[in-house]
N, C-alpha and C positions, 0 to 999 in steps of 0.2 A: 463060342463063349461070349456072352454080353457083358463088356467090359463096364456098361453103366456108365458110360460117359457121354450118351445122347444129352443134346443141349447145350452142354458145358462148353465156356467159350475159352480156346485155345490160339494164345499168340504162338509162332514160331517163328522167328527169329532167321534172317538170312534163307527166305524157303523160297526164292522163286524159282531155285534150280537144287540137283545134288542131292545130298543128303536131308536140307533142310524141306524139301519140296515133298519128298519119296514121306517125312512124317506128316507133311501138313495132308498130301493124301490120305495116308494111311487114317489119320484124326476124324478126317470128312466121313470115310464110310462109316467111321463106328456112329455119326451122329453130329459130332461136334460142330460149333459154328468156332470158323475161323480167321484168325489175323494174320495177314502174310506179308512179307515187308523185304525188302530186297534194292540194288542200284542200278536193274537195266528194267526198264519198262519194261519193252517186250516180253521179256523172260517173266514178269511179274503178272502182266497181263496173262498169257498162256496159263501161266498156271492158276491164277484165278479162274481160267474159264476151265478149266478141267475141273476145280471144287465145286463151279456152281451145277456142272453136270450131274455131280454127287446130289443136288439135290441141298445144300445147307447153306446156310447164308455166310458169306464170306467181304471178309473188309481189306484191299490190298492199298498198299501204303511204299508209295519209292521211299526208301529210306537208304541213308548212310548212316551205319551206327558208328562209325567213327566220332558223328560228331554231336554234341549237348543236344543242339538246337534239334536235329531228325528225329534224335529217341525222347525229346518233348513231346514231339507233334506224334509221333507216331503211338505214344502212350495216350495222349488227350482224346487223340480220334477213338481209339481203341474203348476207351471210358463214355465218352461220348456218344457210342452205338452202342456199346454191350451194357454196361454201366461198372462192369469190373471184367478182369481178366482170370480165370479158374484155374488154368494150365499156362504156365508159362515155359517152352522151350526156348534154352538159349544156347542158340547155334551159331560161330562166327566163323568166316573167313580164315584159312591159316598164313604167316607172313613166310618172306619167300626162304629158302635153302641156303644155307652159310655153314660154315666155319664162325668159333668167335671173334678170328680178327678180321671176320670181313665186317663188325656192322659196329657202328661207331655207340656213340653212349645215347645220343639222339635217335638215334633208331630203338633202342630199347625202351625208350619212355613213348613212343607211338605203338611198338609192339604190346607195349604193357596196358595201353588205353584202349586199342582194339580189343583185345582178348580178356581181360581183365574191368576195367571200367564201365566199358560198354553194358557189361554186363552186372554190374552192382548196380548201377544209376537204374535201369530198367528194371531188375529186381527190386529196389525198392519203392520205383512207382508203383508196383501191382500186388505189393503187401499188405496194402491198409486194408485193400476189396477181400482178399483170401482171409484175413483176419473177421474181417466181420461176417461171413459166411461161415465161418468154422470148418474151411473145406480149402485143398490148395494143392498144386501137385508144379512142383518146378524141377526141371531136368536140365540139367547141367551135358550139353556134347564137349566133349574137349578130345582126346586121343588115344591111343594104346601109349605112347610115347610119354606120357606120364608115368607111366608104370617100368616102360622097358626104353629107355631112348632111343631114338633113331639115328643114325649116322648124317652127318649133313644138314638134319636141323636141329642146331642147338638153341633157337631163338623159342621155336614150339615146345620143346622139350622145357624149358626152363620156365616162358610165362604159363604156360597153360596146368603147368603141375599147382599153381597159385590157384587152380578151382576146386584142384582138390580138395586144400583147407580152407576154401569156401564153403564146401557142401555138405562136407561134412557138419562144421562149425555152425551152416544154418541151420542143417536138421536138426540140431538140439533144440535152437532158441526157438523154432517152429514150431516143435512135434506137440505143446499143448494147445496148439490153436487146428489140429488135426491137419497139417501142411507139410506134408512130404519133400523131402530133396535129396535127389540122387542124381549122380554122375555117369554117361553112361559112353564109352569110350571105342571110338568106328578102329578096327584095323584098315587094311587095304582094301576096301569096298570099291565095285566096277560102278562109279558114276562118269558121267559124260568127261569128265576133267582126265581123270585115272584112263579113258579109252583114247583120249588124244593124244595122252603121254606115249600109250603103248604101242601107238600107230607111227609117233615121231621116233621112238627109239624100241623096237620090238626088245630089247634085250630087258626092259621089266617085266616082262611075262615069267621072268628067272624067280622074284619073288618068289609067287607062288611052291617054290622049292622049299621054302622058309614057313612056311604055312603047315599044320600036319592035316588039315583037311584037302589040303591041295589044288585049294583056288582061289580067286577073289570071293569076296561077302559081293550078294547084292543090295541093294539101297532098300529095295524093301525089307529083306532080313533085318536090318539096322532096325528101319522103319516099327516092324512087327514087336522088336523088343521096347522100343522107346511110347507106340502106344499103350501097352504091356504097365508101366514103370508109372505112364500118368494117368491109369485109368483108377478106378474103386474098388476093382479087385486086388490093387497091391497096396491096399491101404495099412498095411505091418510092413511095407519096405521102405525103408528111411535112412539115410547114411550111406548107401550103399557106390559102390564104383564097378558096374558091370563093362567086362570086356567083348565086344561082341567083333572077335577076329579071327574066328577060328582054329584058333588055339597058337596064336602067334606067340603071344608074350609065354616064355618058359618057366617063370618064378611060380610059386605058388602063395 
């Protein structure tokens, strides 16, 4: 299937490794020229030289989205080569595993600025471009754990449910400027992170009991739906919160 997104220049957000790495691949073969932005060189560089293998031209950028100043520079450079951004993936980091009385009231206004912030400030740099093209596709990664919480992290469970009535809420004020926005939510997918967990305590391999397909997702499955979501062919899907975990979450 040609998803028609050759050309189309796509940021993605946190992709030097993981999940965010497995879409910006995924975006290169369909075509797309890409922005990849990440806090470890290395890991940034590598993945840049695998996109440019793909053949597309690629802009990688060390960024900390944590903070004002990186998702400045890393929006200006982005405008600066491409002259607008078409696809915007925004993928962030998750903060660590608590209980609520482990994390004081300061912790939750950094958690709220990583997962939250980071992600408006950037989305509204690359609104004015998708506006005057009359074309735009912004995908929201945030979690299964919005939907069904997870034990242990109450921190992700609580901020990142906040994208939900983002995404939705955007898609409306969008959908006449033909600018897509949907949310699209990883269960326990096997990236490099998830196999070092399994390798320090084999007893999460137990998960997958909890799963009714009965394994981890792979990062390109994630991948195949999320380029799927920002391509031309789902140009009728808008608002939407796909689960891609294998049938984890129970509710309907």
């Amino acid at each position: 299937m040609d998803l028609g997104i050759q050309g189309k220049v796509a940021m993605v957000l946190a992709s030097s490794k993981g999940l965010g790495r497995a879409i910006a691949l995924e975006l290169a073969k369909e075509g797309a020229k890409l922005i990849i932005c990440g806090r470890n060189q290395e890991s940034l560089s590598a993945t840049a030289g695998e996109i440019q293998e793909l053949g597309v031209e690629v802009l990688a950028v060390k960024t900390d989205l944590n903070t004002a100043e990186d998702r400045e520079r890393l929006c200006k450079k982005a405008i600066d080569q491409f002259g607008c951004v078409d696809i915007l993936v925004t993928n962030t980091g998750g903060p660590p595993p608590g209980v609520f009385e482990d994390f004081l009231n300061e912790d939750w206004k950094d958690y709220f600025n990583a997962l939250f912030v980071s992600v408006t400030d950037i989305v509204a740099k690359v609104i004015p471009g998708m506006k005057d093209n009359q074309w735009g596709r912004i995908l929201m990664v945030s979690s299964v754990s919005i939907k069904q919480p997870v034990p242990n992290l109450i921190t992700s469970n609580a901020v990142r449910s906040s994208l939900l009535g983002l995404s939705k809420s955007l898609s409306n004020e969008l959908a006449q400027y033909s600018i897509t926005v949907n949310n699209l939510m990883p269960g326990y997918t096997l990236t490099t992170r998830l196999s070092n967990l399994i390798q320090q305590n084999p007893a999460v391999q137990e998960v997958t009991k909890e799963i009714p397909l009965g394994r981890f997702g792979k990062p390109e499955e994630f991948a195949a739906a999320a380029a799927f979501l920002v391509s031309d062919r789902a140009s009728y899907i808008s608002g939407v919160s796909l689960a891609v975990d294998g049938g984890w979450i129970r509710g309907i």
